[in-house]
MARNUDO-388052 format. One line per 8 residues: number of its first residue (from 1); their letters; for each residue x, y, z of C-alpha. Coordinates in pm, 1 decimal. Example, Ala and Ser with C-alpha at 12.3 -4.5 7.8 and 13.67 -1.06 7.14 Angstrom:
1	AS	1230.0,-450.0,780.0 | 1367.0,-106.0,714.0
This chain:
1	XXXXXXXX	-1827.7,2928.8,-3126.9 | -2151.7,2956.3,-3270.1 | -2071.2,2750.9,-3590.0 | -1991.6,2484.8,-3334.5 | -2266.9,2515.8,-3125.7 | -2515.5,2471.7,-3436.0 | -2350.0,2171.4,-3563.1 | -2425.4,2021.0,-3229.7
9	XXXXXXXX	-2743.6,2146.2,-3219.5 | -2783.0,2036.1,-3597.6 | -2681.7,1670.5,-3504.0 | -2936.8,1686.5,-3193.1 | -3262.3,1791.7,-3426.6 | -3154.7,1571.3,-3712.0 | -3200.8,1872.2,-3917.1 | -3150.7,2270.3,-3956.7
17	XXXXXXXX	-3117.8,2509.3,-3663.3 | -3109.8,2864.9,-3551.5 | -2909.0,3065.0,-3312.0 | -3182.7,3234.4,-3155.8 | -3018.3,3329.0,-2829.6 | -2714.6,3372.4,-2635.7 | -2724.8,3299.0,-2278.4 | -2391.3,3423.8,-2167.8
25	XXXXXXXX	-2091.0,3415.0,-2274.9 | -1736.4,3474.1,-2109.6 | -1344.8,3543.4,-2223.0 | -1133.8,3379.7,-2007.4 | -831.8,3454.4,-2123.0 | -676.7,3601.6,-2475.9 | -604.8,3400.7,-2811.9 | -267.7,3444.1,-2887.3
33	XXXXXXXX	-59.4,3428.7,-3285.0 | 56.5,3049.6,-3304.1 | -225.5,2904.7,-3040.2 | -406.4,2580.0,-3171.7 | -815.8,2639.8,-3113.1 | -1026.3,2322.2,-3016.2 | -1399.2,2370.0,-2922.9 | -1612.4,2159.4,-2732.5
41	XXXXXXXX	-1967.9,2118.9,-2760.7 | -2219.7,1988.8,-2515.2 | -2659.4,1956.3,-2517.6 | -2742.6,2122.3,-2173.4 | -3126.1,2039.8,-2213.9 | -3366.2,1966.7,-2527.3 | -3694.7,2167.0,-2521.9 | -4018.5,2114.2,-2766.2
49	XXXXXXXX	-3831.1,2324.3,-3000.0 | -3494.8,2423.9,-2888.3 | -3162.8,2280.9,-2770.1 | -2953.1,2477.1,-2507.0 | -2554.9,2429.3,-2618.5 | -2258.1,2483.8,-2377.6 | -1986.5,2548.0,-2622.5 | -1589.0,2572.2,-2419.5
57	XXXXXXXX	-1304.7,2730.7,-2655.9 | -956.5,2594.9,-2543.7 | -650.6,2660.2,-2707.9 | -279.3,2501.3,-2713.6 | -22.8,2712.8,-2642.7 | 395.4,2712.3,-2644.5 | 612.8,2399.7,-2728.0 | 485.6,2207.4,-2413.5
65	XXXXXXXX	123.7,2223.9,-2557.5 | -57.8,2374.3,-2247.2 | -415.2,2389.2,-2264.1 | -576.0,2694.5,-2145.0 | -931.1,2752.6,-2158.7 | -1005.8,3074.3,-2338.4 | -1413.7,3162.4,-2347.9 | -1682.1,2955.8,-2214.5
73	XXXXXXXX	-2071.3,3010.2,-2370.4 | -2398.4,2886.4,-2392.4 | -2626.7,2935.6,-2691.8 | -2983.4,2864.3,-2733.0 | -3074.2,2725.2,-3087.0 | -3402.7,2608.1,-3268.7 | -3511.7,2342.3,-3485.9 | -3626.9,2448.6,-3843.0
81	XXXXXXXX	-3822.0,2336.8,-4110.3 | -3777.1,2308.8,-4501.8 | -3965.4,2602.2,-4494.6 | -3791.9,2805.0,-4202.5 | -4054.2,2773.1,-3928.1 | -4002.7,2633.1,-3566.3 | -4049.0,2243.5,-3575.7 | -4031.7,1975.7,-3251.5
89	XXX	-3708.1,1849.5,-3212.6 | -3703.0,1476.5,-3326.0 | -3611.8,1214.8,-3038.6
């Protein structure tokens, strides 16, 4: 979820980014052997330096392909420089 959250993020700045906080984060229900994962990204809000990130984690399940959602989160991540440091998010 994370990963996913911080390519979003990522795309958002235009650049690096750091997980620098999780704001909660719940299981819904259980991932199961032979379930397909798909995770969905969206920007909540854009700050000077940081981009909130509601990341959903659904799965596929059983020959009929249900969809069950599975853990729901929302991360908080920051822009970085070349050389590591906080930078304004571009846009």
């Amino acid at each position: 979820l994370d990963i996913a959250g911080a390519i979003a993020a990522s795309q958002r700045a235009r650049g690096r980014c750091a997980t620098v906080a999780v704001e909660a984060m719940s299981f819904i229900a259980p991932v199961k052997v032979g379930d397909v994962l798909c995770v969905y990204c969206d920007i909540l809000s854009v700050g000077t330096t940081s981009i909130s990130v509601a990341v959903e984690a659904w799965v596929r399940r059983n020959k009929f392909w249900d969809r069950v959602k599975v853990t729901e989160a929302v991360f908080i991540y920051v822009a970085l420089d070349e050389q590591g440091n906080k930078r304004p998010v571009e846009g």
